[in-house]
DSSP file (Angstrom, degrees, kcal/mol; ACC not computed):
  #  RESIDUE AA STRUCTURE BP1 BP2  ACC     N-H-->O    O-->H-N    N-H-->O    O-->H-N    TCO  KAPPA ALPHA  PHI   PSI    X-CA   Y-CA   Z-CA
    1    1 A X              0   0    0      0, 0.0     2,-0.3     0, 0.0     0, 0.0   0.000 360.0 360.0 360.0 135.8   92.1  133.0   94.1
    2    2 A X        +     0   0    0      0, 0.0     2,-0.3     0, 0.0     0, 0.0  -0.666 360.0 175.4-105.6 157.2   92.2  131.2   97.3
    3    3 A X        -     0   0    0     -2,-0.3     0, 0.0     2,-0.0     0, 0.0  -0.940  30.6-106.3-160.9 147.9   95.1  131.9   99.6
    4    4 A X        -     0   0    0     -2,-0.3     2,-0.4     2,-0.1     7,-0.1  -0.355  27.3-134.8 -57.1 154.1   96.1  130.7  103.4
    5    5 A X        -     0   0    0      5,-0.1     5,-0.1     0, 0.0    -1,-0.0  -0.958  15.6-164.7 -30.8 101.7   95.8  133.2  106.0
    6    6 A X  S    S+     0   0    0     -2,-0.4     5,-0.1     1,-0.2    -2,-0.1   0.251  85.5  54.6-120.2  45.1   98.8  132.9  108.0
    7    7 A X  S    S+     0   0    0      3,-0.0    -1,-0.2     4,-0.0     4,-0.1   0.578  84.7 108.3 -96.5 -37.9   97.6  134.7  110.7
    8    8 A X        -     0   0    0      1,-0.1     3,-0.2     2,-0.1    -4,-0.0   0.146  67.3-138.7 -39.5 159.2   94.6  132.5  111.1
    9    9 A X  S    S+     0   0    0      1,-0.2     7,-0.3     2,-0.0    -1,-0.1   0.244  93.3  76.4-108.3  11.4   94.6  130.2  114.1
   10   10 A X  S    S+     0   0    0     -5,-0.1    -1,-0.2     6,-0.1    -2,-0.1  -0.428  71.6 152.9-131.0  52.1   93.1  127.2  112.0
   11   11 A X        -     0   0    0     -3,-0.2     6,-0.3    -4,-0.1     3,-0.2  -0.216  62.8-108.9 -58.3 168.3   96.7  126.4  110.3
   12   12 A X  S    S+     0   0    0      1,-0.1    -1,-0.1     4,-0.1     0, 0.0   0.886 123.4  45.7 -53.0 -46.3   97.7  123.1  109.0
   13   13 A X  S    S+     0   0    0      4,-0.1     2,-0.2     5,-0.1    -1,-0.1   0.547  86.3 123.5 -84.5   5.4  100.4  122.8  112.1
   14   14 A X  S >> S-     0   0    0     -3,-0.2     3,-1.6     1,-0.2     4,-0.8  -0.367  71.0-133.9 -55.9 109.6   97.6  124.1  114.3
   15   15 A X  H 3> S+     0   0    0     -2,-0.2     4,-1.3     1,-0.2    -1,-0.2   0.690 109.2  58.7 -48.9 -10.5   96.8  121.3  117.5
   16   16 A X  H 3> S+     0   0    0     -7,-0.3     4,-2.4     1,-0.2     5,-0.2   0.974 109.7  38.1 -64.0 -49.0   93.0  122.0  116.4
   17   17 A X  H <> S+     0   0    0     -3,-1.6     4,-0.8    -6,-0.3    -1,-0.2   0.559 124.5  40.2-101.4 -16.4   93.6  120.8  113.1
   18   18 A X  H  X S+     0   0    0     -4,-0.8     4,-3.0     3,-0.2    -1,-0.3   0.712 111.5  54.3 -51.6 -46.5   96.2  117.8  114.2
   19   19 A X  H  X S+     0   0    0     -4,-1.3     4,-2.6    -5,-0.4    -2,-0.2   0.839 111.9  44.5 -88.1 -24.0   94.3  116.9  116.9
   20   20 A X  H  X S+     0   0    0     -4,-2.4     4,-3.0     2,-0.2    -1,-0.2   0.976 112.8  52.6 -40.6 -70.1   91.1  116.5  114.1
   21   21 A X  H  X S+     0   0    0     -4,-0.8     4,-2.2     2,-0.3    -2,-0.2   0.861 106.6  53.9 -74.6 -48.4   93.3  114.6  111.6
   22   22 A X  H  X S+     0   0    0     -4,-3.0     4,-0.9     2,-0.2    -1,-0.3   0.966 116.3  36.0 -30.8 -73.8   94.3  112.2  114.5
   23   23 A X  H  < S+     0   0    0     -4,-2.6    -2,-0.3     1,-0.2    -1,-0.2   0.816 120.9  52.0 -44.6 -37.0   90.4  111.4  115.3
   24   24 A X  H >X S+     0   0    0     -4,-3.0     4,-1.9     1,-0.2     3,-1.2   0.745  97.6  63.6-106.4 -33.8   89.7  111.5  111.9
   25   25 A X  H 3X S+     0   0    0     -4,-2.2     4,-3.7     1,-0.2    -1,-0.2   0.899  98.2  45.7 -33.0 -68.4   92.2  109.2  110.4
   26   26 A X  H 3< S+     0   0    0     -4,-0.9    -1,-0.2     2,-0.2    -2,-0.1   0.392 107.3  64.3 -78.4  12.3   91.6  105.7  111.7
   27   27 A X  H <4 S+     0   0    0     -3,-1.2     3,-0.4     2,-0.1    -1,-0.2   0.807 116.5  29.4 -81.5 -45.7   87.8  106.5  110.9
   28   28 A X  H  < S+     0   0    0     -4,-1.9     2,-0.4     1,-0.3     3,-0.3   0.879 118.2  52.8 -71.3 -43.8   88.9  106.7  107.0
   29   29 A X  S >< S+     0   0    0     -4,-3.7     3,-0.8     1,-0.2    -1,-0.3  -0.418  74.4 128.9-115.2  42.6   91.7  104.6  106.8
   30   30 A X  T 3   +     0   0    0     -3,-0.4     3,-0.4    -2,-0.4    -1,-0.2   0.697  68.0  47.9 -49.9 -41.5   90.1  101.4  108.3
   31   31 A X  T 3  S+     0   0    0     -3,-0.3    -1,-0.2     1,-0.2    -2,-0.1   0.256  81.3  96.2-114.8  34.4   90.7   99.0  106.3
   32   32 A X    <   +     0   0    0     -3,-0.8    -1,-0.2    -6,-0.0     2,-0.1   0.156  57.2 150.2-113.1  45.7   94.4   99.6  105.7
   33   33 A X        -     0   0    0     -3,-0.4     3,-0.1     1,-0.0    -3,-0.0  -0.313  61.6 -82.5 -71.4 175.0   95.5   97.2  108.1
   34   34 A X        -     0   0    0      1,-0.1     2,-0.5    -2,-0.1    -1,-0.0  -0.283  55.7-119.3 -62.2 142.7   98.6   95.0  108.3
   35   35 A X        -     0   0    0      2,-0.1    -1,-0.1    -3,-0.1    39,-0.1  -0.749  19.5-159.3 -60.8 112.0   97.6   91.8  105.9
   36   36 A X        +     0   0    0     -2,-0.5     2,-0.2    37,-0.2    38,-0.1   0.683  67.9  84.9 -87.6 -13.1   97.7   88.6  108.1
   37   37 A X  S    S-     0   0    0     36,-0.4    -2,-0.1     1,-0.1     3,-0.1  -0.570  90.4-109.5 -79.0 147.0   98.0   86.2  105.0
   38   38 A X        -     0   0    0     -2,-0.2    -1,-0.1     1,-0.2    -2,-0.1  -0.324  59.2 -61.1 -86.1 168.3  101.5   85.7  103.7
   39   39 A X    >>  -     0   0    0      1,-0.1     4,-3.4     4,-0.1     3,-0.9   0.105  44.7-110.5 -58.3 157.5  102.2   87.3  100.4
   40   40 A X  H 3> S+     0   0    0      1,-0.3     4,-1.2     2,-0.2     5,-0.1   0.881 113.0  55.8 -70.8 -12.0  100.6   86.6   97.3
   41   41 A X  H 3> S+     0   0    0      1,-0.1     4,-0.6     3,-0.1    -1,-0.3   0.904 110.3  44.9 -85.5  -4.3  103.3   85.1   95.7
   42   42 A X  H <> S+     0   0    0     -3,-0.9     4,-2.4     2,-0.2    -2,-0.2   0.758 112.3  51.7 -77.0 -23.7  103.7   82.6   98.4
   43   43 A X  H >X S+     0   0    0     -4,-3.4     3,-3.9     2,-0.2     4,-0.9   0.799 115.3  47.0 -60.4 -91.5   99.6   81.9   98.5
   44   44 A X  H 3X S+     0   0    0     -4,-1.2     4,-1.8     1,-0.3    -1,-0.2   0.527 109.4  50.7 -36.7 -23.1   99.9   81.4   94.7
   45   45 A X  H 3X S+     0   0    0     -4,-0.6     4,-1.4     2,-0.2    -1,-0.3   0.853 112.6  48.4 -86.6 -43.0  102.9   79.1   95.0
   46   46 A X  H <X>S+     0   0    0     -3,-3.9     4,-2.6    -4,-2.4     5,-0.6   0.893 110.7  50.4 -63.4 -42.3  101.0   77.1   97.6
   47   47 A X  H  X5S+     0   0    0     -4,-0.9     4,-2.7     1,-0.2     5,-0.5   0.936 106.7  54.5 -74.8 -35.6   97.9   76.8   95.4
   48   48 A X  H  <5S+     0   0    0     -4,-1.8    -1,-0.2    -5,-0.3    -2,-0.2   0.852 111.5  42.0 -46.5 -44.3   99.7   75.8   92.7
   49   49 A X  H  <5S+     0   0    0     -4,-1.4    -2,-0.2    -5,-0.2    -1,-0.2   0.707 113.6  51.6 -88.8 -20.0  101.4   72.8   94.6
   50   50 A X  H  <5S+     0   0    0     -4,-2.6    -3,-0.2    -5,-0.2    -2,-0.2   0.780 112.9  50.0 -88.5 -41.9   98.2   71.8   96.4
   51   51 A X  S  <<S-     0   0    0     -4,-2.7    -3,-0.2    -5,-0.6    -2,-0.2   0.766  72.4-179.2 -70.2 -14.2   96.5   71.8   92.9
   52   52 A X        +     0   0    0     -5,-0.5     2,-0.2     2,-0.1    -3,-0.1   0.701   9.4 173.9  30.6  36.7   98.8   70.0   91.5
   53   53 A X        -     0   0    0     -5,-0.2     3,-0.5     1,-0.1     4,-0.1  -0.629  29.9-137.8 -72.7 150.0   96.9   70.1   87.9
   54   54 A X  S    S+     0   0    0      1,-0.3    -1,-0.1    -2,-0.2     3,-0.1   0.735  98.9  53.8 -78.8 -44.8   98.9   68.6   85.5
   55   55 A X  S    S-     0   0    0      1,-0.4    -1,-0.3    -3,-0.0     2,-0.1   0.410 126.5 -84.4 -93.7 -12.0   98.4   70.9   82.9
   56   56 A X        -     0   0    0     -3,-0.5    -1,-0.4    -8,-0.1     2,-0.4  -0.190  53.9 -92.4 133.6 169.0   99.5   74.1   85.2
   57   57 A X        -     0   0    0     -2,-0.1     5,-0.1    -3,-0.1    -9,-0.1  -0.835  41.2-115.4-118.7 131.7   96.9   75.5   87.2
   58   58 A X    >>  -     0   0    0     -2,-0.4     3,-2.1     1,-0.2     4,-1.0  -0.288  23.7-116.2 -88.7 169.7   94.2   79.0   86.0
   59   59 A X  H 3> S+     0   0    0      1,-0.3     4,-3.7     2,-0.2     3,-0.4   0.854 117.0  48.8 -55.0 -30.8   94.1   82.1   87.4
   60   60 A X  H 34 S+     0   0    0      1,-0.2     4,-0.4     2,-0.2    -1,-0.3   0.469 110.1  53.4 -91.3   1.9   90.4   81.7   88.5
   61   61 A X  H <> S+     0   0    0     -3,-2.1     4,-1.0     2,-0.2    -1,-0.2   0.513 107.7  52.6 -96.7 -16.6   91.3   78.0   90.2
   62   62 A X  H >X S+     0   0    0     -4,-1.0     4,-3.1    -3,-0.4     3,-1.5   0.935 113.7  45.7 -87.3 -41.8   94.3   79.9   92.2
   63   63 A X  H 3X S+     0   0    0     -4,-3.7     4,-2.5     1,-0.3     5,-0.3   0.957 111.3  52.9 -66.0 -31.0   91.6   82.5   93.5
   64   64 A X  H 3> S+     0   0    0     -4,-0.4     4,-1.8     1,-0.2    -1,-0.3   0.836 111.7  38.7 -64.2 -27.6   89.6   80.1   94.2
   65   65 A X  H <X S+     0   0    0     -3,-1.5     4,-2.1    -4,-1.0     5,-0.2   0.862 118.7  48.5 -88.8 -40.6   91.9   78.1   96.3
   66   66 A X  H  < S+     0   0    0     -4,-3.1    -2,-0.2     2,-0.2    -3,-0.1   0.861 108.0  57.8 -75.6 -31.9   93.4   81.1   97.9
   67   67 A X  H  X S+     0   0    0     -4,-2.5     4,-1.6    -5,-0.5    -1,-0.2   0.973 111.9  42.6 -54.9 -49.0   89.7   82.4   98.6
   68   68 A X  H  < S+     0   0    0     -4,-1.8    -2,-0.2    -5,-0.3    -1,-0.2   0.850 117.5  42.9 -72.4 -21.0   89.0   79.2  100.4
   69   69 A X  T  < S+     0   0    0     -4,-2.1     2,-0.3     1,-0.1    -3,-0.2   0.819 135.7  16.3 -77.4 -91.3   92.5   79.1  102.4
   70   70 A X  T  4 S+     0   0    0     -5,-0.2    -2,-0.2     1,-0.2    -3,-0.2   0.046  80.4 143.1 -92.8  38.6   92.4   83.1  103.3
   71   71 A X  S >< S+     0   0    0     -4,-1.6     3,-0.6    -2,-0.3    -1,-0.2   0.772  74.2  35.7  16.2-106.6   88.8   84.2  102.6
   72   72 A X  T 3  S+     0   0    0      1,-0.3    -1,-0.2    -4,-0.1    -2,-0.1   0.741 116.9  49.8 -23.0 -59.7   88.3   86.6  105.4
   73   73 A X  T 3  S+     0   0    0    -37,-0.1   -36,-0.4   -38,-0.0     2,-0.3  -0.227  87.3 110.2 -96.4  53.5   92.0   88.3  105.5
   74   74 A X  S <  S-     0   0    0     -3,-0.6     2,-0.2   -38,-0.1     4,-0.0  -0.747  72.4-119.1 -98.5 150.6   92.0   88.9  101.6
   75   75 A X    >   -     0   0    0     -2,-0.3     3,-1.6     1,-0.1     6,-0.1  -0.550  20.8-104.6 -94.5 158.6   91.8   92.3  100.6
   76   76 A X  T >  S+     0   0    0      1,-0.3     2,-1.8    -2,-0.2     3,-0.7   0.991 121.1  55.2 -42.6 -45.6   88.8   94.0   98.3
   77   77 A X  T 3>  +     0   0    0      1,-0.2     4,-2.8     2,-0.1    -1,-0.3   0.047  65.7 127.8 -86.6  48.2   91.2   94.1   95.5
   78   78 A X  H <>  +     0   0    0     -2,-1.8     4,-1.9    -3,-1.6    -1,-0.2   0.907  69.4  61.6 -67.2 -43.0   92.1   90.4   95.5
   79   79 A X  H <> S+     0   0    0     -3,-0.7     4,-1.6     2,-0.2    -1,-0.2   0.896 112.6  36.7 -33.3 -59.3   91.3   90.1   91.8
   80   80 A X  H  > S+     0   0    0      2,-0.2     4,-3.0     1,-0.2    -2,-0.2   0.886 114.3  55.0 -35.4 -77.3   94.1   92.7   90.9
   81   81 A X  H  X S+     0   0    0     -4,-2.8     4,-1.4     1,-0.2    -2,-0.2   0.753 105.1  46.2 -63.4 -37.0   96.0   91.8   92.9
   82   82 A X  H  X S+     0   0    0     -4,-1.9     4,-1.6     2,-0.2    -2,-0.2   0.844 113.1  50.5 -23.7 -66.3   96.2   88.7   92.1
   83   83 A X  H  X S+     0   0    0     -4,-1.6     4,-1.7     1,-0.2     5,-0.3   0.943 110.6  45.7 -33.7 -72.5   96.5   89.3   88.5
   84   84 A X  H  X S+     0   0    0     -4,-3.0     4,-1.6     2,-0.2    -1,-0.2   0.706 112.6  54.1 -65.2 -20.5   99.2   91.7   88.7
   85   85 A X  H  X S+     0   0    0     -4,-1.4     4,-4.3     2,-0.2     5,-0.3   0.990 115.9  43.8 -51.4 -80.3  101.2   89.1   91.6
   86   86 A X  H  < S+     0   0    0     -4,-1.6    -2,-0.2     2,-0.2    -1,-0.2   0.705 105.8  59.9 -28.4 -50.9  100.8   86.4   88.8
   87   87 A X  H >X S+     0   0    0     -4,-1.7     4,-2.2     3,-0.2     3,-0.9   0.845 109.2  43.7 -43.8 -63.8  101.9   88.7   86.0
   88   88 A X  H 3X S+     0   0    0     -4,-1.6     4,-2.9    -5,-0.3    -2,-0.2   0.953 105.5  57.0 -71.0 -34.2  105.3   89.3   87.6
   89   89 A X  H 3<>S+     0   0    0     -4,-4.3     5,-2.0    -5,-0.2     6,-0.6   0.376 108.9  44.7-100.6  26.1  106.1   86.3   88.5
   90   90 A X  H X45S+     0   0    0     -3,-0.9     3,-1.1    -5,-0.3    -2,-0.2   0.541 112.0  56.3-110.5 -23.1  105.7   85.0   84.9
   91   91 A X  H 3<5S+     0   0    0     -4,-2.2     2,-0.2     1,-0.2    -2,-0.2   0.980 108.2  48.1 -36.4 -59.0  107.7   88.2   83.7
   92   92 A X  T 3<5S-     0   0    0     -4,-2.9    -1,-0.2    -5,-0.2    -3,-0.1   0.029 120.7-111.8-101.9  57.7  110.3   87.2   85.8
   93   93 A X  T < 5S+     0   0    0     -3,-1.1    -3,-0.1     2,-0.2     3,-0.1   0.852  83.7 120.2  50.3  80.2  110.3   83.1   84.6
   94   94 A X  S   <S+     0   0    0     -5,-2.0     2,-0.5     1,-0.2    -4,-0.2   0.241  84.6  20.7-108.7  -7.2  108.9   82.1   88.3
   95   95 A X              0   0    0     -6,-0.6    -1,-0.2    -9,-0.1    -2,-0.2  -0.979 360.0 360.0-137.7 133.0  106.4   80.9   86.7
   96   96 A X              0   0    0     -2,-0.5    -6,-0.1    -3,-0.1    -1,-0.1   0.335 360.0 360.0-123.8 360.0  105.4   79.6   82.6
């Protein structure tokens, strides 16, 4: 059984162990910045209307269009995400 000290001087509210978790944070968490590309259902709504396919437009033509528009400021999980964007907004009939 493990168990805190709580006499120890290397607590959780301790400034060593804040002042750690401060430095240590923005090392880990790097890539969870702010998104500069508007939200995905407005990308997908755009690609849709710039593709104008006649027959409605596929998932892998909307990444593709949105790859070329916001390339860079897309996140790793653009696939997913993507999916699951699309997938709600045909649940809720913004899209057929």
């Amino acid at each position: 059984m493990v168990a805190i000290n709580p006499n120890s001087s290397s607590t959780i509210n301790s400034p060593n162990v804040s002042s750690f978790i401060d430095n240590r944070l923005p090392q880990v968490l790097k890539s969870f910045d702010t998104p500069t590309h508007p939200p995905y259902a407005l990308m997908i709504k755009r690609a849709m209307k710039e593709l104008n396919e006649e027959s409605g437009s596929t998932e892998e033509a909307i990444s593709e269009f949105i790859r070329r528009e916001y390339g860079e400021e897309l996140p790793f999980a653009h696939a997913p995400m993507l999916y699951a964007q699309l997938s709600k907004l045909c649940n809720n009939g913004d899209l057929v």
